[in-house]
C-alpha positions in Angstrom: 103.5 107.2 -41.3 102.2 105.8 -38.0 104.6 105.0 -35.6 103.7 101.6 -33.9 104.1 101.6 -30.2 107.8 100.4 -28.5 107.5 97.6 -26.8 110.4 95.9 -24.1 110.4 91.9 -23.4 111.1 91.0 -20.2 112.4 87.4 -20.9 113.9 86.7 -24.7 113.9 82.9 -24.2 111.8 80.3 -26.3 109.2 82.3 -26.2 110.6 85.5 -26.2 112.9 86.0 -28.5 110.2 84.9 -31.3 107.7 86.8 -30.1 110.9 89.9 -30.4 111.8 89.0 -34.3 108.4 88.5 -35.0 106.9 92.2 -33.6 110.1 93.8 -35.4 109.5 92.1 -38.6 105.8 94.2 -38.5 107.6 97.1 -37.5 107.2 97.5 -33.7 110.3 99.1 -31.9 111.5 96.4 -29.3 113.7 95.8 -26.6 114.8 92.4 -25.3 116.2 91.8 -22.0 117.9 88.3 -20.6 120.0 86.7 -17.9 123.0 85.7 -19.1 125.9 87.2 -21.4 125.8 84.7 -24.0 121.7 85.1 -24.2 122.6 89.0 -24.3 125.1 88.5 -27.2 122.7 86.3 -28.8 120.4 89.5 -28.5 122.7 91.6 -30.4 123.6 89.7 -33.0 119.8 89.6 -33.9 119.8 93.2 -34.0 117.2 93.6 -31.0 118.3 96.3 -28.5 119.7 94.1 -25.2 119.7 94.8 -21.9 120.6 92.3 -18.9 117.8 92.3 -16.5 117.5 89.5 -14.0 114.8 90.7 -11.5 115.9 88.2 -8.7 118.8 90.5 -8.4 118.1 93.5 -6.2 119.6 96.5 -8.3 117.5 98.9 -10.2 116.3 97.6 -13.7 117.6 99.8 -16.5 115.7 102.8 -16.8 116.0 102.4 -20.6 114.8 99.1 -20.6 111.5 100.6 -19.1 111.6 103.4 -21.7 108.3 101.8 -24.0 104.6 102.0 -24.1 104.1 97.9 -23.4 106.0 95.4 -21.2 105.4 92.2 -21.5 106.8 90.1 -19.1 107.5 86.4 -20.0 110.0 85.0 -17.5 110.0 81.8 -15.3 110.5 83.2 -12.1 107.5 83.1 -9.0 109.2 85.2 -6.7 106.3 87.3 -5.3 109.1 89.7 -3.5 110.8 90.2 -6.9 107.7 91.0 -8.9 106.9 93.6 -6.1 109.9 95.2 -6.6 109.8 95.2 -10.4 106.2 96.6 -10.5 107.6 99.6 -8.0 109.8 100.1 -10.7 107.2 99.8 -13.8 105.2 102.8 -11.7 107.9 104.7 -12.0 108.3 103.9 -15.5 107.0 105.2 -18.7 105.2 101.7 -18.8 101.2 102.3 -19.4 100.3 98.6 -20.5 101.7 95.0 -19.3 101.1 91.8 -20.2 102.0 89.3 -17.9 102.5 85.7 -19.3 101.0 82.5 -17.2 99.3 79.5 -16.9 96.8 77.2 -17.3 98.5 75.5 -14.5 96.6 78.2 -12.0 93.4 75.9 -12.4 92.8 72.6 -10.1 91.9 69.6 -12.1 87.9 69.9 -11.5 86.9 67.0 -14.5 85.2 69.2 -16.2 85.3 72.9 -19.1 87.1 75.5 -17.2 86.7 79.6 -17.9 88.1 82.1 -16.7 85.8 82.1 -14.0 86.8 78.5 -12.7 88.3 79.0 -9.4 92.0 79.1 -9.2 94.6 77.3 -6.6 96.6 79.5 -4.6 99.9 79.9 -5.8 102.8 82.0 -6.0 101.9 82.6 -9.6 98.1 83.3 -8.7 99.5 86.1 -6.1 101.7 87.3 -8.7 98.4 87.4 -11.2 96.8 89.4 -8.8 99.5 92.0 -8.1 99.3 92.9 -11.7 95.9 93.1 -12.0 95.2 95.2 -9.0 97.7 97.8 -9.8 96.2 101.1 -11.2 99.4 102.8 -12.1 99.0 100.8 -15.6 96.9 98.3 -17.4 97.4 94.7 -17.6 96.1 91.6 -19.4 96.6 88.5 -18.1 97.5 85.5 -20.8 97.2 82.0 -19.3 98.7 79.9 -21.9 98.5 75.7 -21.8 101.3 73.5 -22.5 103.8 75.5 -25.5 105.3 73.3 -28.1 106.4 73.5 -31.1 109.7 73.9 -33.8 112.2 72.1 -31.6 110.0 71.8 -28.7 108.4 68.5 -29.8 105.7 67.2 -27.0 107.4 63.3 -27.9 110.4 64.6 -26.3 108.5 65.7 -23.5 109.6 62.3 -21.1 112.4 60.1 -20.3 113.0 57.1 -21.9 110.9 54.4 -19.3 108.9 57.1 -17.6 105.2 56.3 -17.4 102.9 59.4 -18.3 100.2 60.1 -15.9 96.1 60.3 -16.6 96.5 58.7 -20.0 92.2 59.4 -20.1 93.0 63.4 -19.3 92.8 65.6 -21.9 95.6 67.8 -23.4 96.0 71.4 -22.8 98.3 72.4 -25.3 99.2 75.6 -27.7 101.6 76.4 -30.5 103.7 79.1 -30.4 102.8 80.7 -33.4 99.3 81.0 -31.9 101.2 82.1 -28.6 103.0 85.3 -30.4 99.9 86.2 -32.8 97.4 86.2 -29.5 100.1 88.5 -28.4 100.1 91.0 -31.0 96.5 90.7 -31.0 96.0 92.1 -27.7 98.3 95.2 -28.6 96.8 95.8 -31.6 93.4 95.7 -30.2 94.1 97.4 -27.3 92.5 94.3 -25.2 93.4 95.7 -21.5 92.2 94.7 -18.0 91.8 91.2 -19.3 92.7 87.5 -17.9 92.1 85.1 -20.7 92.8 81.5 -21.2 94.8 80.8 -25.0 94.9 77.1 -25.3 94.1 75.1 -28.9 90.9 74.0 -29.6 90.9 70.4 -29.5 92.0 68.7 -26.5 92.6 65.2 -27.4 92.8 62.3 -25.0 96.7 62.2 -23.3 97.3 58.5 -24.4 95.9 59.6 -28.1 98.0 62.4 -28.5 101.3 61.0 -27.1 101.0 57.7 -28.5 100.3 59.9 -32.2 103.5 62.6 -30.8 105.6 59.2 -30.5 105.1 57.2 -33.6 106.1 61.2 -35.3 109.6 60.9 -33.8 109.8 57.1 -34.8 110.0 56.4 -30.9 108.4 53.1 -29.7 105.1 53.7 -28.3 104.8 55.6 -24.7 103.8 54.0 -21.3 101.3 54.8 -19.5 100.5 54.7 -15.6 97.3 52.9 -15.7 96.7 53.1 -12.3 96.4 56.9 -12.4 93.3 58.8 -11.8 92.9 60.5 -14.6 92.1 63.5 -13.6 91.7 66.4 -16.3 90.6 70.0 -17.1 89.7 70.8 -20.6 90.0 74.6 -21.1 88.5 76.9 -23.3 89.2 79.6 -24.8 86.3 81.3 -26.2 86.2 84.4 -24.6 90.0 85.3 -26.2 88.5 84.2 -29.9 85.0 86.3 -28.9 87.2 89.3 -27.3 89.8 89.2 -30.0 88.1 87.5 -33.1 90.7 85.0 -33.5 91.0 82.1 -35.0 93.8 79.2 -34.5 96.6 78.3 -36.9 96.9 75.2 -35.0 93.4 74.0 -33.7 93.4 70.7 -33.8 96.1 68.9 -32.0 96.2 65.6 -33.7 96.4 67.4 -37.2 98.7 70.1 -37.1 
């Protein structure tokens, strides 16, 4: 029998701690790492090897924790300092392969398709990006995800009661995280390195469409809408993921799902 490669998850929140059961369950060896005590007690009594690593804090990240072939990083934090010293650390480290989770939030609203090739803004998070992808200690691939949703993350809960949503003519940039976890375990299997690729779903439905539609599922009365917004919008694509890793969406099409 093959043994499938360890893997350590920096960040076992919504994402996270999914992504963990789910790479167990196909018989990956992971490690789970989070902030708090009760989120590292949660951790346990799931079975997944804990550690507490909170990279904002300026001690040395558990060696053991750093003991696996992948690390794939999916916290909040855009502390450029603190990823600087965490990738000192991931040199050091028996680490070979990252994969840093981000944004679709590192592209301006242009009006138009963006790529990977649109121009980014510069941002803590593009800097961050950039650290990983320079480094030649170990590989990375870059995963800019759109807006995640789904399970008890419901895009009709997404605003205040009375709060107007902006650019109801913009386009949604949103992805489920089923897809989220299975582009994941894509990119291991394949071995899909050096990469920066954009995983959003494939339709991108008006915003006033697809809230007004996320409302009336949560019996809610229908959304307002700032009118006297621009509407500015970026609808992006992801074909180079689906080319690079032949994939198709669970959840494609936004208004059906």
């Amino acid at each position: 029998m093959i043994l499938k490669q360890k893997i350590s998850i920096l960040g076992c929140g919504w994402l996270g701690l999914d992504l963990a059961l789910n790479l167990i369950n196909n018989g990956y060896n992971v490690k789970g790492s989070a902030t708090s005590r009760s989120s590292f007690e949660n951790l346990k009594i799931k079975a997944i090897p804990a550690f507490i690593v909170d990279i904002k804090q300026r001690e040395r990240v558990v060696s053991d924790f750093l003991s696996s072939d992948v690390l794939i990083i999916s916290i909040t934090s855009k502390s450029i300092d603190d990823f600087k010293r965490l990738i000192t650390q991931i040199e050091k480290s028996n680490i070979k392969k990252v994969i840093f989770i981000s944004s679709t939030s590192v592209y301006p609203n242009t009006n138009n398709i963006t790529t990977e090739e649109t121009p980014i803004k510069t941002s803590s998070l593009t800097e961050i990006e950039s650290l990983f992808r320079k480094n030649k200690l170990f590989q990375s691939t870059i995963i800019r995800f759109g807006g995640l949703f789904g399970y008890d993350r419901q895009p009709g809960n997404f605003f205040k009661k009375d709060k107007k949503i902006e650019n109801p003519e913009g386009y949604i940039n949103f992805i489920h995280r089923d897809d989220c976890i299975q582009i994941i375990k894509n990119v291991i299997k394949s071995n899909t390195w050096n990469q920066t690729l954009n995983a959003c779903a494939d339709s991108h439905p008006k915003r006033r469409d697809f809230y007004k539609n996320e409302f009336k599922k949560l019996g809610k009365p229908e959304p307002m809408f700032n009118e006297e917004s621009l509407n500015d919008y970026k609808i992006v694509t992801s074909e180079k993921l689906k080319n690079l890793l032949n994939y198709t969406f669970k959840y494609p099409d936004l208004m059906n799902y």
